[in-house]
C-alpha positions as CSV (number, residue, x, y, z in Angstrom):
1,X,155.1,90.5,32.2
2,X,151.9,89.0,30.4
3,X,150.5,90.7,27.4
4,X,146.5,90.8,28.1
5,X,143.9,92.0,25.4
6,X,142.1,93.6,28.1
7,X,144.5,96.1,28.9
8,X,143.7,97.5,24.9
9,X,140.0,97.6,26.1
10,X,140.6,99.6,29.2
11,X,142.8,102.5,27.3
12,X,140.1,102.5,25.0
13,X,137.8,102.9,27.1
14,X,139.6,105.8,29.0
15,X,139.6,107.5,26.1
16,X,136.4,107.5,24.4
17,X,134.1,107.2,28.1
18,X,133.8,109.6,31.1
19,X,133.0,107.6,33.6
20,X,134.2,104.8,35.9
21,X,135.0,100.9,34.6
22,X,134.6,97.9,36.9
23,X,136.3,94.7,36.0
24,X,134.8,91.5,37.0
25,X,135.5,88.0,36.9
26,X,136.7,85.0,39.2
27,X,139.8,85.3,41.7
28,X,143.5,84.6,40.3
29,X,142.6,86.1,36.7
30,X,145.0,88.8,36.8
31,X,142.4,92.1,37.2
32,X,144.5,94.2,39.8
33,X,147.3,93.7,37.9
34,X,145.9,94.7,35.0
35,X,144.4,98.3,36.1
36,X,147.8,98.5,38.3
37,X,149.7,98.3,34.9
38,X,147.1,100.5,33.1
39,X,147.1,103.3,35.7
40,X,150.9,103.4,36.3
41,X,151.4,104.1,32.5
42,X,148.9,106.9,32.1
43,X,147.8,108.6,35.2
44,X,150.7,110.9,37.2
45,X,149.0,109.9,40.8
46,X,147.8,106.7,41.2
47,X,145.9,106.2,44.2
48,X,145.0,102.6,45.3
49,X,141.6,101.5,47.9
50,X,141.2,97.7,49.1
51,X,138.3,97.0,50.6
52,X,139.7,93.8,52.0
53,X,143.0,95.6,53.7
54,X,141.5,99.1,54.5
55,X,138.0,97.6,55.9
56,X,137.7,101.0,57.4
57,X,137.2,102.3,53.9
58,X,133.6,100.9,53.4
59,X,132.7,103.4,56.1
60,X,133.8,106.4,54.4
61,X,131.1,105.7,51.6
62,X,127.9,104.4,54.0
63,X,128.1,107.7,55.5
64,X,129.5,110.4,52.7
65,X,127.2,113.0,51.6
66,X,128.8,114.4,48.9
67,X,131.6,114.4,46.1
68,X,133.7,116.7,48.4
69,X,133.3,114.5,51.6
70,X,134.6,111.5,50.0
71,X,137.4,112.7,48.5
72,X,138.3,114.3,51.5
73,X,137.6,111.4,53.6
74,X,140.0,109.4,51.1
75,X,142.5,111.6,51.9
76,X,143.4,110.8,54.8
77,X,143.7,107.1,53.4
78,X,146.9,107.9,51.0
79,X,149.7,110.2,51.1
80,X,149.6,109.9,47.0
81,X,148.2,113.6,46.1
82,X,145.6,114.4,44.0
83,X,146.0,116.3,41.6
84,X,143.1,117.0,39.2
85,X,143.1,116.0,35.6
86,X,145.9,113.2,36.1
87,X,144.5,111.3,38.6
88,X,142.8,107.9,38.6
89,X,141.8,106.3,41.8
90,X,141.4,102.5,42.0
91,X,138.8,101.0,44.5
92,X,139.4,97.1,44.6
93,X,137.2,94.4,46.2
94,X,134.2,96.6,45.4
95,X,131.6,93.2,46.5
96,X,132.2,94.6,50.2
97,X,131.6,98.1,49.6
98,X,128.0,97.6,47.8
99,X,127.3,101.8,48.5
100,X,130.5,102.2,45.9
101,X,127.6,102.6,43.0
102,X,125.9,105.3,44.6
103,X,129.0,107.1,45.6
104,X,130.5,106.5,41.8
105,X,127.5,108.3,40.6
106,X,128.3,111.4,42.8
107,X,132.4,111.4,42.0
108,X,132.3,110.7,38.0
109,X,129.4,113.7,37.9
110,X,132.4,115.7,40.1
111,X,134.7,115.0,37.1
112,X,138.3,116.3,38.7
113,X,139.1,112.4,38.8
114,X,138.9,109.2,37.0
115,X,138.3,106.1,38.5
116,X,138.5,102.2,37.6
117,X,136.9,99.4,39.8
118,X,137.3,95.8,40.5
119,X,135.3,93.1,41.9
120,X,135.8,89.2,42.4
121,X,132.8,87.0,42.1
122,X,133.7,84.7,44.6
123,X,130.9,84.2,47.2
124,X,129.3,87.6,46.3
125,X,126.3,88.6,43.7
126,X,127.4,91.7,41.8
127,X,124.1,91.0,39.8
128,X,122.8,94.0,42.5
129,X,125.7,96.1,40.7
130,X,125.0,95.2,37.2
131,X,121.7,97.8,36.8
132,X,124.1,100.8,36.5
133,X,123.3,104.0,35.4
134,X,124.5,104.6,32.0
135,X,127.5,107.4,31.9
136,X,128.3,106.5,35.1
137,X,130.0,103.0,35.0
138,X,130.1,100.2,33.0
139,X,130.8,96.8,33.4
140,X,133.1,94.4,31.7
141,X,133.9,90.4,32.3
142,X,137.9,89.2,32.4
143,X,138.9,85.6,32.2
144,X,141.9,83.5,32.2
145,X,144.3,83.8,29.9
146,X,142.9,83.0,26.4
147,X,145.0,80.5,23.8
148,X,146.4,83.2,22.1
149,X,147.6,85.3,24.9
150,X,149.4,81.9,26.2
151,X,150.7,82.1,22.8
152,X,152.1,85.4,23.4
153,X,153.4,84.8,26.6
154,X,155.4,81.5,25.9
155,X,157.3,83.4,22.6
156,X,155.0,82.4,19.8
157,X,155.6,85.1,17.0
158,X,152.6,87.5,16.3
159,X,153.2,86.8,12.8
160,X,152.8,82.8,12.9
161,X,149.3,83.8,14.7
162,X,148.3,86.0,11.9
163,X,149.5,83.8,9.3
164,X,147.2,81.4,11.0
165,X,144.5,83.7,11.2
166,X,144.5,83.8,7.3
167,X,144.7,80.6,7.2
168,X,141.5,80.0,9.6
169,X,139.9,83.3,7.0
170,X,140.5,81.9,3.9
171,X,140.0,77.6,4.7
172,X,143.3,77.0,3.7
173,X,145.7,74.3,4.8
174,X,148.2,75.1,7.2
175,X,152.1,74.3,6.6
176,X,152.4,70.7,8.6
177,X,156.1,72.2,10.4
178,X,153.6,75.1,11.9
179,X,150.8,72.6,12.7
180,X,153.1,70.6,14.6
181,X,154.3,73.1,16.6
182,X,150.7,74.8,17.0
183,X,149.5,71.7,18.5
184,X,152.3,71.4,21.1
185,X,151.5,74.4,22.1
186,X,147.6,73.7,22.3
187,X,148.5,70.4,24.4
188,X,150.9,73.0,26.9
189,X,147.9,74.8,27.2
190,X,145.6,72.0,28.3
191,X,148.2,71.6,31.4
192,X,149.4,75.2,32.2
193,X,145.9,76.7,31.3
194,X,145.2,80.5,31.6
195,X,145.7,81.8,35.4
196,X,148.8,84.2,35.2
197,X,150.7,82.8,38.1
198,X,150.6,79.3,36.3
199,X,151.6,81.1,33.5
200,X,154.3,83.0,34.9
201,X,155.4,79.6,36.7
202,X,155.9,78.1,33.9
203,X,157.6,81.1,32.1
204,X,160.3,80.8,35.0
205,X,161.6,77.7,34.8
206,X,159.5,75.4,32.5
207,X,159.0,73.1,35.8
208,X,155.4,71.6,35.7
209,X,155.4,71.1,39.0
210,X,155.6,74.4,39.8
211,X,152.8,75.1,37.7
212,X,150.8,72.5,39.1
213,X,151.7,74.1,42.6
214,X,150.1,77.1,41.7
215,X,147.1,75.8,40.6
216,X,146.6,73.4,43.5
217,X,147.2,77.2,45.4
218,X,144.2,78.5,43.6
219,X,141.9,75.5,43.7
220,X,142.5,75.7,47.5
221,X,141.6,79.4,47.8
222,X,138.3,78.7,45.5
223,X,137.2,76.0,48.5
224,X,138.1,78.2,51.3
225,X,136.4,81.1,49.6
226,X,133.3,79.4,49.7
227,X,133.3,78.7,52.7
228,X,134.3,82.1,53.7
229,X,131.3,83.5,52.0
230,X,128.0,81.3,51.9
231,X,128.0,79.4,54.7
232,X,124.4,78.2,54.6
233,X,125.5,76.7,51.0
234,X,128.9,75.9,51.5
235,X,128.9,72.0,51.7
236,X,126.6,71.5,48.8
237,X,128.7,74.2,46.6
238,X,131.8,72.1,47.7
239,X,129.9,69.6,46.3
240,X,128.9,70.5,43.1
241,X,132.5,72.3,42.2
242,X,134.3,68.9,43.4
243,X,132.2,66.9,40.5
244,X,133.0,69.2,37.5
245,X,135.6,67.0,36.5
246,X,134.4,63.4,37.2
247,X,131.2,64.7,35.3
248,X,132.7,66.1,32.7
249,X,134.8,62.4,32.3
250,X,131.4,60.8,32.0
251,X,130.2,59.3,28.8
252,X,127.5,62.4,28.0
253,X,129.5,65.0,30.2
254,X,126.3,65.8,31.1
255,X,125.7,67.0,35.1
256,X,123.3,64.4,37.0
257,X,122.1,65.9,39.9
258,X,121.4,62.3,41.3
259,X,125.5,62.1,41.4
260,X,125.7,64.2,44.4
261,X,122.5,62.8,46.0
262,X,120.2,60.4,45.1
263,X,117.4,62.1,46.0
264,X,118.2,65.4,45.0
265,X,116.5,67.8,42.3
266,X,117.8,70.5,40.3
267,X,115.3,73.1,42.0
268,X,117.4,72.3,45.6
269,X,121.0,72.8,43.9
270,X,119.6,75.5,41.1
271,X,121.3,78.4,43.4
272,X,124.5,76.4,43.9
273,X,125.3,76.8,40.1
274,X,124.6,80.1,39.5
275,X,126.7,80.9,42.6
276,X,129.8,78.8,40.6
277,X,128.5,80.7,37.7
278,X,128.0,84.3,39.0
279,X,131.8,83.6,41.1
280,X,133.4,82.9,37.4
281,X,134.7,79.6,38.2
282,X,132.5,77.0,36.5
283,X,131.2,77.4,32.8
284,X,127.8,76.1,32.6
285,X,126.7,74.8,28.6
286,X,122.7,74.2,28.3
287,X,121.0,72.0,26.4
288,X,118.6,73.3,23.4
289,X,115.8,71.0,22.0
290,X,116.2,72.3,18.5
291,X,119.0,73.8,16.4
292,X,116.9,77.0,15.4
293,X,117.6,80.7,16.3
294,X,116.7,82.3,19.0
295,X,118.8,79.6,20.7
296,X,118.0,80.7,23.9
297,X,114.0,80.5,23.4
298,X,114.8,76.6,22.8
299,X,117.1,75.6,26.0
300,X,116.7,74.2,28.7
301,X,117.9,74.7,32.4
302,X,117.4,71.4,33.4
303,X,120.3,70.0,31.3
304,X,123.7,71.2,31.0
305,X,127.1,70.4,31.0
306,X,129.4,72.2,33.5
307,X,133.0,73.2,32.5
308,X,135.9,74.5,34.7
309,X,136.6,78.2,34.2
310,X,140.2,77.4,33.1
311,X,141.4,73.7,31.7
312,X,145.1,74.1,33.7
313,X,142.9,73.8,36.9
314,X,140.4,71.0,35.8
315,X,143.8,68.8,34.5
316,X,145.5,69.5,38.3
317,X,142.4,67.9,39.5
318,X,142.8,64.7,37.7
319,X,144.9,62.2,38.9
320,X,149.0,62.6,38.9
321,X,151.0,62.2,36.4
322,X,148.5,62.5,33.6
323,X,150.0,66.3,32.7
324,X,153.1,64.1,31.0
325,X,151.1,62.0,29.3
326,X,149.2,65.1,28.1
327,X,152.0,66.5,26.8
328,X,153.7,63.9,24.6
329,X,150.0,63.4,23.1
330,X,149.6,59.9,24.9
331,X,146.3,58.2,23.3
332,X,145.2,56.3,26.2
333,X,143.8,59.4,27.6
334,X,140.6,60.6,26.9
335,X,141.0,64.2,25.6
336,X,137.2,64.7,24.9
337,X,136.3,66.8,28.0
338,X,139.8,68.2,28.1
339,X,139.4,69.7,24.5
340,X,135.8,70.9,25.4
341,X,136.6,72.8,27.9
342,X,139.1,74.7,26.5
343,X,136.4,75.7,23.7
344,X,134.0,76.7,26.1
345,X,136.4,78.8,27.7
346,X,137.4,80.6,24.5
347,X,133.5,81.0,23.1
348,X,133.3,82.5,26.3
349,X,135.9,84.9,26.9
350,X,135.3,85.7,22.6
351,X,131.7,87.1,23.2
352,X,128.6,84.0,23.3
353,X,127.6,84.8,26.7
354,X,125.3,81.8,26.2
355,X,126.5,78.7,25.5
356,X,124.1,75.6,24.4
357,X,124.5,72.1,23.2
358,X,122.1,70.2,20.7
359,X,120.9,66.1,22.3
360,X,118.5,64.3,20.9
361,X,117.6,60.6,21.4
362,X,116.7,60.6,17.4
363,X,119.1,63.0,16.0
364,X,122.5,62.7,18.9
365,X,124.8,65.5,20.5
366,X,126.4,68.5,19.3
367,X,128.7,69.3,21.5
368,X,128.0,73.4,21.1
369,X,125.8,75.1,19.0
370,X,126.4,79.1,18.7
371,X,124.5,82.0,17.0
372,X,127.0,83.5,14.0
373,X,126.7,85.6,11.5
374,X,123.4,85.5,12.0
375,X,122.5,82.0,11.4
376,X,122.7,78.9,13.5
377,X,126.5,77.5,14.1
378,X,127.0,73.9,15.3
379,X,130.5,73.1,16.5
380,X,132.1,69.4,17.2
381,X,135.4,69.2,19.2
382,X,136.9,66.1,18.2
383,X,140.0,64.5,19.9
384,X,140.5,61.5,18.3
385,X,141.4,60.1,14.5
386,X,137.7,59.5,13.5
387,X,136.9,63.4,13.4
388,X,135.6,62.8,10.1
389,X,132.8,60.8,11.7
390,X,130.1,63.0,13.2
391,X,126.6,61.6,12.7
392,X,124.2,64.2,14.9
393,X,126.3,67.0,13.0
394,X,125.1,65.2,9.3
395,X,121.4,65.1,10.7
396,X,120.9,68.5,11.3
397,X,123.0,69.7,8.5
398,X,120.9,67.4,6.5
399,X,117.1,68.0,8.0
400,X,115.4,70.4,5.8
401,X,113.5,71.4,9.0
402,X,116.7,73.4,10.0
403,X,118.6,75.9,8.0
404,X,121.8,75.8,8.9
405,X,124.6,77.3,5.9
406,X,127.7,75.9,8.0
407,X,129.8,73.7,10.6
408,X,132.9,73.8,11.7
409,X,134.9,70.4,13.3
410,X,137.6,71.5,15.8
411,X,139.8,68.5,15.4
412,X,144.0,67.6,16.0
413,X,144.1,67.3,12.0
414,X,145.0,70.2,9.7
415,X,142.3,72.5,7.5
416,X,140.3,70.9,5.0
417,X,136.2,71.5,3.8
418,X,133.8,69.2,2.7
419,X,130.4,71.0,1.8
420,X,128.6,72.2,5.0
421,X,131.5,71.0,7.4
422,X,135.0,73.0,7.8
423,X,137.4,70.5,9.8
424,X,139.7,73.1,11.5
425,X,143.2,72.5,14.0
426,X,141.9,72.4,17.5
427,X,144.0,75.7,18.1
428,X,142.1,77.5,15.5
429,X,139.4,78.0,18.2
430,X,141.0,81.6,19.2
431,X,139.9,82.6,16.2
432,X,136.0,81.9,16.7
433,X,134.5,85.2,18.3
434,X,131.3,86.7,18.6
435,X,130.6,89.5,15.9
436,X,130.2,93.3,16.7
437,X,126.1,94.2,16.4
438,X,126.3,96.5,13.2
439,X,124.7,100.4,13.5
440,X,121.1,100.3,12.9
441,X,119.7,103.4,11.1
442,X,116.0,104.0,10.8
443,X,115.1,107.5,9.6
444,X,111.3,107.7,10.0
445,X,109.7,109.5,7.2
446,X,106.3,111.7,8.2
447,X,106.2,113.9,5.3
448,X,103.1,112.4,4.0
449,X,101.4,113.5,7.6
């Protein structure tokens, strides 16, 4: 059984909110599992809809009228019974029922039930689900499993984490005996990655290539799903998802287009990476002209960097063999793309929806550059011995033009500081996440009216 953070955000949410929940995110994350889990624990009946096995489903909801019709109409679905107050009903594969929001609307408002939703990206646009009535349903990403839920799941104590957490708080060294171990762990992550039945592979017997059977499962389904649902696309998305990890093994990272034609332009393939985007499998990372803040009024869509949604799945697609030589820390690989990925996955799944890079032919690359505390925050993942040398990061720590208070280097070296730049353990990326907007309060004064 894997611990997931996201089953604390669906209690809380059942608690404090009235209305229904969908959970998106990519195939293989571990969703159904985690309402199934959620729902068994606090709900009496349980009732369960797929879309996908009970196609006749979807035609309950195209021609309901009412609260009362549907829920009658669903009863004849389940033997489970119904009983009011302690009842939450589950409607899965959601993308092929796209007349669930308008029935939601009419069941939450009927309030003898609760309900919780999922969807998979795959093939499908839930951006026509996103403009939801507020009170009715909200909306909330998943993802792989994150570094420190691996952590969980493979037996690291809670308190080590937190004692790391302090650590990563206060800019203090770590003990070298826990550093050690912290980055064997971060180097079983870059071959198991996040997707639970990895996970849970590797939980059984510690066999690799069970792991790595697993992951080739999923890659497969990813390919077959998109064929299954754009066909008019399907070669060039093939295409596109195929590259992420011969591109990302480049010298820049950076995605050409020319790579998968030479004549082709990023207007032809724009749709082909949202679709990867929108179907939570690929992790696009855009490139900003200037380190200032609004990042997003200075990037561009032209140029990006595309990363796998989970590093277990982009190391299976590298050649054989090099999982081993991952995990005994071999230096003739090149980590670079490895260790980015990872930290785009965890910026990610920890909050900055938008992730940018800095590239300039006079200053050099940044690999990501983040909005914190406020302020401008430029991070460099470093995977080699020479993490100390960084020379875009000293230009635009050092250009008067940008105001920029501090750095972090994610590195395989232990915590140290020197001025503007914090050079922090690779691992220590878990703890990076997107703060909580504060309360705003403006009381408007008219007395003088």
């Amino acid at each position: 059984m894997l611990e997931r953070k996201i089953s604390r955000y669906i209690e809380h949410f059942y608690e404090v909110n009235k209305g229904a929940l969908l959970l998106a995110g990519a195939r293989q994350i571990g969703k159904t599992y985690s309402i199934r889990k959620f729902a068994e624990e606090h709900f009496e009946s349980f009732i369960e809809i797929n879309f996908v096995e009970m196609p006749e489903a979807v035609e309950i909801f195209s021609k309901a009228k009412s609260s009362n019709d549907i829920l009658l109409r669903l009863s004849a679905l389940t033997d489970k019974p119904f009983i009011k107050g302690n009842t939450i009903i589950f409607f899965d594969e959601v993308q092929l029922c796209p007349e669930i929001i308008t029935a939601i609307k009419f069941l939450v408002d009927d309030g003898r039930y609760r309900y919780i939703l999922s969807g998979s990206l795959l093939g499908v646009e839930l951006n026509n689900l996103r403009s939801v009535p507020v009170g009715y349903m909200a909306i909330k990403d998943m993802y792989p499993l994150d570094l420190e839920e691996f952590m969980w799941a493979v037996g690291v104590n809670k308190e080590v984490i937190a004692t790391l957490k302090s650590a990563w708080e206060e800019k203090r060294h770590v003990d070298d005996f826990i550093h050690r171990k912290m980055m064997e762990v971060f180097r079983l992550y870059l071959i198991v990655g996040g997707m639970p039945d990895a996970v849970n592979a590797y939980k059984e017997n510690s066999n690799l290539q069970d792991v790595m059977e697993k992951q080739r499962e999923i890659i497969r389904l990813y390919r077959k799903d998109i064929s299954q649902y754009d066909s008019q696309r399907q070669l060039s998305i093939k295409e596109v998802f195929d590259l992420i990890p011969s591109e990302l093994n480049s010298k820049n990272k950076r995605f050409f287009i020319k790579d998968l034609n030479e004549k082709a332009r990023i207007e032809k393939y724009k749709d082909e990476f949202l679709w990867l985007k929108d179907a939570g499998v690929a992790i696009p990372v855009y490139n900003i002209e200037e380190p200032k803040s609004p990042l997003k009024l200075a990037s561009s869509r032209n140029l990006f960097k595309l990363f796998s949604n989970d590093v277990g799945l982009l190391a299976c697609q590298y050649s054989d063999g090099i999982q081993l030589k991952m995990l005994i820390g071999d230096d003739a690989i090149n980590y670079g793309s490895i260790f980015e990925n990872v930290v785009a996955q965890e910026l990610l799944a920890h909050g900055f929806n938008d992730l940018y890079y800095y590239n300039s032919k006079k200053m050099g690359e940044v690999d990501f550059v983040v909005e914190l505390k406020g302020a401008v925050f430029p991070v460099e993942v470093k995977s080699g011995k020479d993490y100390a040398r960084h020379r875009a990061l000293n230009n635009i720590l050092n250009c008067h033009e940008y105001i920029i208070p501090e750095s972090v280097v994610l590195c395989n070296d232990n915590y140290s500081v020197n001025n503007k730049v914090t050079y922090a353990p690779i691992y220590m990326v878990m703890f990076m996440h997107k703060e909580q907007p504060a309360d705003i309060k403006f009381s408007l004064d008219l007395s003088g009216l």
